[in-house]
KEZAPA-668530 format. One record per residue (C-alpha): residue in three letters; x, y, z. Coordinates in steps of 0.02 Angstrom, whole numbers, plus 50000, padded with zeros to 5 digits. Layout:
residues N
R   code      px      py      pz
R    Ala       X       Y       Z
...
This chain:
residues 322
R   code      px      py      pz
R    Unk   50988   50852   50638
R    Unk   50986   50699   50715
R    Unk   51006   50524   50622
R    Unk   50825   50463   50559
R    Unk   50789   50269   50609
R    Unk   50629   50269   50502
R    Unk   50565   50355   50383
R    Unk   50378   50303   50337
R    Unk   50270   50336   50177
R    Unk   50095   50369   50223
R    Unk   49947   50345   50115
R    Unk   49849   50484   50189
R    Unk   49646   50415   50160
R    Unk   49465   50501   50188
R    Unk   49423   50352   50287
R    Unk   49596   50230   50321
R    Unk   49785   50290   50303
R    Unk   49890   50171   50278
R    Unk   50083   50169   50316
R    Unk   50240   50060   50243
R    Unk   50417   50050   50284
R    Unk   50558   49920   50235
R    Unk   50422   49797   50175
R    Unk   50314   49803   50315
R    Unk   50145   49876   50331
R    Unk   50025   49952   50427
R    Unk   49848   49979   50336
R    Unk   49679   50005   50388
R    Unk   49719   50151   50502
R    Unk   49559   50271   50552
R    Unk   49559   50443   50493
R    Unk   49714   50550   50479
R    Unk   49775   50578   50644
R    Unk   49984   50611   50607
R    Unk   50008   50609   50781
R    Unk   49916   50456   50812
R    Unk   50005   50389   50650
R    Unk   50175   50413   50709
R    Unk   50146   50336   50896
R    Unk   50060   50182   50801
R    Unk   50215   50153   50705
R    Unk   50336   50179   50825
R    Unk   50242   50017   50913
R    Unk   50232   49918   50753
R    Unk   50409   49934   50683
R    Unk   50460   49940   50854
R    Unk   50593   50103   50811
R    Unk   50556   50306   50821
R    Unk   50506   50356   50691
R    Unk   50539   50547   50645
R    Unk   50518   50563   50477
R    Unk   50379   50535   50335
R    Unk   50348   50532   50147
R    Unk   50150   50593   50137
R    Unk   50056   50538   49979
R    Unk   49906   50646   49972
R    Unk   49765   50695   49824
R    Unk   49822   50796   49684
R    Unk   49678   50930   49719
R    Unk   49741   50968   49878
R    Unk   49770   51173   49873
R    Unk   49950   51277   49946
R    Unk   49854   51313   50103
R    Unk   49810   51129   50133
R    Unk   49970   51049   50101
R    Unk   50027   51206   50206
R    Unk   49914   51134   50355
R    Unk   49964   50958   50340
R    Unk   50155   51005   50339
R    Unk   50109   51123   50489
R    Unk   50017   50977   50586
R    Unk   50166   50846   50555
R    Unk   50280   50951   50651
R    Unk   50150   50969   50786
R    Unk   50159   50795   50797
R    Unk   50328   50761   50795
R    Unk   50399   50743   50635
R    Unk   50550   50830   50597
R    Unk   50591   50765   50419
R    Unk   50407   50781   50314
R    Unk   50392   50773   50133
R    Unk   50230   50784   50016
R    Unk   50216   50686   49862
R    Unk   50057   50662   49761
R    Unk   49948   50494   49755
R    Unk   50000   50484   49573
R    Unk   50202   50518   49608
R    Unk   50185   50384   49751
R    Unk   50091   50254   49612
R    Unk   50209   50293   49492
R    Unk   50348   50262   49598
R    Unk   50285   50085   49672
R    Unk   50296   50030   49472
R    Unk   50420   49914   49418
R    Unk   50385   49877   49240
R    Unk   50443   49970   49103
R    Unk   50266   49943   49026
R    Unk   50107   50034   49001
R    Unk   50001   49990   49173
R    Unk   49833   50064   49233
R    Unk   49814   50073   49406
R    Unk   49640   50103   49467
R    Unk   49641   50173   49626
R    Unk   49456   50134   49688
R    Unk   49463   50236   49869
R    Unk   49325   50320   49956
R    Unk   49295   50482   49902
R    Unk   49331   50456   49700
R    Unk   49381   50346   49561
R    Unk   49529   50370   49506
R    Unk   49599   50263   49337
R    Unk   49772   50313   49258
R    Unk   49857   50244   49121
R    Unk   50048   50252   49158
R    Unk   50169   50227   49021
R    Unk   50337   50119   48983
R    Unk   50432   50282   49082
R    Unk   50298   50303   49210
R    Unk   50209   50474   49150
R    Unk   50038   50471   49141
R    Unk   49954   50462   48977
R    Unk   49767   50460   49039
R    Unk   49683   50504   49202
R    Unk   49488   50486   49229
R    Unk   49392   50518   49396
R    Unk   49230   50470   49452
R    Unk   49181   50538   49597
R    Unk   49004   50427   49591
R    Unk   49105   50265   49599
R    Unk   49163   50258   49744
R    Unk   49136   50196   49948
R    Unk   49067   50337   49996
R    Unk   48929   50316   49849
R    Unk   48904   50128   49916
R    Unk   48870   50186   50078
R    Unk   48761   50316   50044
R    Unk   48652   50170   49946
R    Unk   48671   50046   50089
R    Unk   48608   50147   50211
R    Unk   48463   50186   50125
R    Unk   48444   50014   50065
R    Unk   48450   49987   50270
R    Unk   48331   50106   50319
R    Unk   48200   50041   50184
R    Unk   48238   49850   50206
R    Unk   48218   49869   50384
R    Unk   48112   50031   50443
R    Unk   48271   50133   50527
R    Unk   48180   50303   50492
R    Unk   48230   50339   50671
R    Unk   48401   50314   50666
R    Unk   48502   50480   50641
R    Unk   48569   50481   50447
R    Unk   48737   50524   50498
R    Unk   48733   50368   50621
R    Unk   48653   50248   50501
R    Unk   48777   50287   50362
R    Unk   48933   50255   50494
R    Unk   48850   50100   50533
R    Unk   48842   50077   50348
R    Unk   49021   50104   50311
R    Unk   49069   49963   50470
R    Unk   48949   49815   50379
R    Unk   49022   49845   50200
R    Unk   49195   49823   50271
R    Unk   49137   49678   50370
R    Unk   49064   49617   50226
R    Unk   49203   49607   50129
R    Unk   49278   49447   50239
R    Unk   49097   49383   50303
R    Unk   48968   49315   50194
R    Unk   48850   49408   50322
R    Unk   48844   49493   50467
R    Unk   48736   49503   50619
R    Unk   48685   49710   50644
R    Unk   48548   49739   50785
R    Unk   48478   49584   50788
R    Unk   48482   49564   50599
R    Unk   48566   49459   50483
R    Unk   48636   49560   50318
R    Unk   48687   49448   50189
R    Unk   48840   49498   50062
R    Unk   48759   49453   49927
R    Unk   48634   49591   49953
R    Unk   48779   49736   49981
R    Unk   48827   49666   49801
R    Unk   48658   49660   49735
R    Unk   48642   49871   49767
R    Unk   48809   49909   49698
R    Unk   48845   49774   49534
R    Unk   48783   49880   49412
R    Unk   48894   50039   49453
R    Unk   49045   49910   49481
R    Unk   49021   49880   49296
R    Unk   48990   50044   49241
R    Unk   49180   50060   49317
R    Unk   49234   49909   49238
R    Unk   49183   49945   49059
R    Unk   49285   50117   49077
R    Unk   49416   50013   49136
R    Unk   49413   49901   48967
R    Unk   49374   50047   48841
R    Unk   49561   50120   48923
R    Unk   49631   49929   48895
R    Unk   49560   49952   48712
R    Unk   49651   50114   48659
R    Unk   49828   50070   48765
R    Unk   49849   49893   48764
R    Unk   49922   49908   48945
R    Unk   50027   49755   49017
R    Unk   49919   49738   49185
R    Unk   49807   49827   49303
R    Unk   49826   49874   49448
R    Unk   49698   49899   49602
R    Unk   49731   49990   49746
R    Unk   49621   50082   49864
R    Unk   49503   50034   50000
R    Unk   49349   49978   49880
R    Unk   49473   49838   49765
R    Unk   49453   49718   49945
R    Unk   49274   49684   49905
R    Unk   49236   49525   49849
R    Unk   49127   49578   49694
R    Unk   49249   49714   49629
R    Unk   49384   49564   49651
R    Unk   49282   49459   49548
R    Unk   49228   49578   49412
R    Unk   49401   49625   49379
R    Unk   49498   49486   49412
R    Unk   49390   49419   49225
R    Unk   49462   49559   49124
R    Unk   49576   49488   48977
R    Unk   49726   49564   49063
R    Unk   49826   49524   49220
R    Unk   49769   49581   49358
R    Unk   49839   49646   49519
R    Unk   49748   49682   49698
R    Unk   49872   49787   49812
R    Unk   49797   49913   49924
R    Unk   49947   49957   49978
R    Unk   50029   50033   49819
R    Unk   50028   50215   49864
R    Unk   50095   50189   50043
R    Unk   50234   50082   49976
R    Unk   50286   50217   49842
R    Unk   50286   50342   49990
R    Unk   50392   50232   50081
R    Unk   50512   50206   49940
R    Unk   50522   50392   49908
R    Unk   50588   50417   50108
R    Unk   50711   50296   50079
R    Unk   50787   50422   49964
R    Unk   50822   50543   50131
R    Unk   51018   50536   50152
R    Unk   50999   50483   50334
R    Unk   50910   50333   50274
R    Unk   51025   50287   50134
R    Unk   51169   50304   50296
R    Unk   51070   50180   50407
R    Unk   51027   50055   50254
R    Unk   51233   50068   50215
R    Unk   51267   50032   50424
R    Unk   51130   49894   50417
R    Unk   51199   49803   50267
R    Unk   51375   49795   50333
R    Unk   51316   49745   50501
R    Unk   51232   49584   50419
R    Unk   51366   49565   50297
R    Unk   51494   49573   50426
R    Unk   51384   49425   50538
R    Unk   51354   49313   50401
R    Unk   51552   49330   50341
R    Unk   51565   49256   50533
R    Unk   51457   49108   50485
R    Unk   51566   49085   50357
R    Unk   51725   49064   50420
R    Unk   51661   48966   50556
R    Unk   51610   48827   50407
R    Unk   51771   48851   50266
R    Unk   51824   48686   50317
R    Unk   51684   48594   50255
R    Unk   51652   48705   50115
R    Unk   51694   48625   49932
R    Unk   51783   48758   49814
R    Unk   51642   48770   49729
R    Unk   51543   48823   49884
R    Unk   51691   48942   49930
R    Unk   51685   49019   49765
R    Unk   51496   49053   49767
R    Unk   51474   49122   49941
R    Unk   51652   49246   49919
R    Unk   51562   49294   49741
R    Unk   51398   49336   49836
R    Unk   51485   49438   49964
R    Unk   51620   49519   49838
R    Unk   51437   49586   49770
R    Unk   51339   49620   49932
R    Unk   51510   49724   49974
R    Unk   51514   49812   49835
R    Unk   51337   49883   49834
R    Unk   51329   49893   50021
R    Unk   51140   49883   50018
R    Unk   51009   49797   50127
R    Unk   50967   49700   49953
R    Unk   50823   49545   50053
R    Unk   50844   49420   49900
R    Unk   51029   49428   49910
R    Unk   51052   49430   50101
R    Unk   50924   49294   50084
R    Unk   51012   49193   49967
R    Unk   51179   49193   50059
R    Unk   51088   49128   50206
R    Unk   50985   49005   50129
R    Unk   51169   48932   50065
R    Unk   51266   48944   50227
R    Unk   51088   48843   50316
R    Unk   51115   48719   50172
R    Unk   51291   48707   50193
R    Unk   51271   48660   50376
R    Unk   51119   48558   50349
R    Unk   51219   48439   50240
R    Unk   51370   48446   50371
């Protein structure tokens, strides 16, 4: 098989998927469309892109999983490998602490404690908290508010969907003519938000977790922000978390672990350049700290960013004061 440039980990959504690799991101993607996935990332990271990590929901069945695997190849994947939303979380972590991460998508509610070796002690789904359930009230809160009895059901809730998203960066928005404030979205769906919230805190109660984290589509509106961001805890917001365990997981694939060795002794090898070019004007103590740094970056031969990062920072500094 050919060498792999990129290998992606996809958060594979109802509504958005969302893709990571090396640190960048790509979220808010419509639908599930691999093929459509792939091209889009090829653009963004600007590389082909021929292999994926898929995070998908733990209730998927054989044949499913079957399908998806089926309709990656179809679209031109040649490396594909399925992990679950709670293997992808899990791998994200970097504490050795109890966390709950609350992944608040579309279709469900899904809270998990994860503990100091990131198994799960406690999983609880709702699947009437959740963006689907918002829409389904706003649309109806819609068609009441503003006589839309002829507007198709399926349209109106679409249309319902678009404004809570908008909503969630706008303090209104102008739909037909009509202005829909935000603070009426969060009037219709407050009391469910803290329905979720005090399941949230009975969970802090009985593990005494280090943080929460929330992930999923429904964590960027402003109210659910709020709510949580007051729990006696610390408090994270990254929507990305599953697509960025995915991504770490396909940096596992040997063909990645090759190009990350290649990358880091290209960079290596350029900023050693640098630093012959400026010896003379180094003090020993410089000399000493940069040869240290690269004795290290050497050793590892990884793409590690703060390290790379720090060597440069010192070799700009060195020439700044020059």
């Amino acid at each position: 098989m050919t060498d792999l440039n990129v290998s992606v980990g996809i958060d594979a959504g109802s509504h958005t998927s969302k893709i990571s690799y090396g640190g960048k991101k790509i979220a808010g993607l419509e639908g599930f469309n691999l093929l459509k996935l792939r091209e889009e990332s090829e653009v963004f990271f600007d590389e082909p892109v021929f292999s994926c990590v898929i995070a998908l929901p733990e209730s998927l069945t054989g044949k499913q999983r079957g399908d998806i695997i089926f309709d990656a190849k179809k679209s031109g994947f040649k490396k594909i490998d399925l992990i679950t939303s709670h293997d992808a979380m899990a791998g994200a972590l970097n504490e050795n602490a109890r966390v709950i991460v609350y992944d608040f998508g579309a279709s469900k509610s899904d809270i998990i404690i994860f503990d100091e070796n990131k198994k799960i002690l406690d999983n609880e789904i709702f699947n009437d908290i959740s963006g689907n359930k918002f829409d389904d009230v706003f649309a109806q809160w819609l068609s009441e508010r503003f006589t839309l009895n002829l507007i198709d059901e399926k349209i109106l809730l679409g249309h319902a969907g678009k404004i809570k998203i908008n909503l969630s960066f706008n303090d209104f928005v102008i739909w037909r003519d009509i202005y829909i404030m935000r603070d009426d979205f969060e009037r219709l769906i407050y009391f469910t938000v803290k329905r979720a919230l005090h399941t949230v805190e009975r969970f802090i109660d009985c593990y005494s977790p280090k943080k929460i984290i929330m992930t999923g589509g429904c964590s960027e509106i402003p109210l659910i922000k709020k709510i949580f961001s007051g729990l006696n805890i610390y408090t994270e917001f990254n929507t990305e978390l599953i697509a960025q365990g995915a991504a770490l997981k396909a940096r596992s694939f040997p063909e990645n672990k090759r190009a990350e060795k290649t990358a880091a002794a290209s960079k290596i090898s350029e900023l050693r350049g640098k630093l012959i070019e400026l010896e003379e004007l180094l003090t020993r103590k410089q000399k000493d700290r940069l040869y240290f740094l690269f004795k290290k970056a050497e050793g590892i031969l990884t793409n590690d960013p703060a390290l790379i990062t720090l060597m440069e920072n010192l070799i700009k500094e060195i020439r700044n004061e020059s």
